[in-house]
Legacy VTK file of the C-alpha trace (Angstrom):
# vtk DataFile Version 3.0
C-alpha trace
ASCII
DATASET POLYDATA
POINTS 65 float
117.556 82.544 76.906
117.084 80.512 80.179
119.773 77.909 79.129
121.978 81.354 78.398
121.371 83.128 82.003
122.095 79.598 83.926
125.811 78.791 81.961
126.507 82.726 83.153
124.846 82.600 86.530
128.819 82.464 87.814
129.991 85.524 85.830
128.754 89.143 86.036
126.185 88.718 83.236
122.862 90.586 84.244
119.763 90.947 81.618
118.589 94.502 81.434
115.693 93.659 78.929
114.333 90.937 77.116
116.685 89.076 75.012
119.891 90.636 76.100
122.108 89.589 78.410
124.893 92.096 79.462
128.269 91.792 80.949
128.890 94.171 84.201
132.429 94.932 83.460
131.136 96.596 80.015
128.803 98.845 81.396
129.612 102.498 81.309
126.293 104.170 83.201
123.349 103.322 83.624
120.949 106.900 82.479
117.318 107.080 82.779
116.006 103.635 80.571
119.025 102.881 79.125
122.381 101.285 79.812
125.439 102.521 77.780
128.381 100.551 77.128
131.847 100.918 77.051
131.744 100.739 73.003
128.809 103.509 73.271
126.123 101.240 72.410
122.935 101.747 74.113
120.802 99.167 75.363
117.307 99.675 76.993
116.452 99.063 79.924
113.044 97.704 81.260
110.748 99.223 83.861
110.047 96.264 85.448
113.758 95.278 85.885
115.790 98.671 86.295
115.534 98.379 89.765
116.911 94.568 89.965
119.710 95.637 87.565
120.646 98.890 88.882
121.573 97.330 92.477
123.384 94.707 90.532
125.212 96.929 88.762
125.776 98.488 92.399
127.183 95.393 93.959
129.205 94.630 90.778
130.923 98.272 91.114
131.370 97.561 95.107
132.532 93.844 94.102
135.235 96.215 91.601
137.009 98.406 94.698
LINES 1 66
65 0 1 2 3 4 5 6 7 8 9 10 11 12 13 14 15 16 17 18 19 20 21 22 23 24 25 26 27 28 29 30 31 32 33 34 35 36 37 38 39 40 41 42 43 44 45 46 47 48 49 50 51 52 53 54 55 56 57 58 59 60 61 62 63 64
């Protein structure tokens, strides 16, 4: 997963939860633990890094304007 998150550290991939890796630009909203795609899928979202993620998501969306 390490190997994963460095060959993406140049693109808006962010990791919400352990052993997922997420694009930005697929994100729909981000509600309560859980991060919804584009597609609808749902994937959780950790406690320990919804805070990281969130303001990444944040600065992607800014980034977007």
């Amino acid at each position: 997963m390490k190997d994963a998150k460095v060959l993406l550290s140049t693109y808006p991939f962010e990791s919400p939860y352990v052993s997922y890796i997420v694009n930005l630009g697929w994100v729909e909203s981000i509600k309560g633990r859980d991060v919804i795609l584009k597609n609808r899928d749902i994937i959780p979202l950790s406690q320990k890094k919804a805070s990281q993620f969130k303001q990444q998501f944040r600065d992607y969306l800014s980034k977007m304007l």
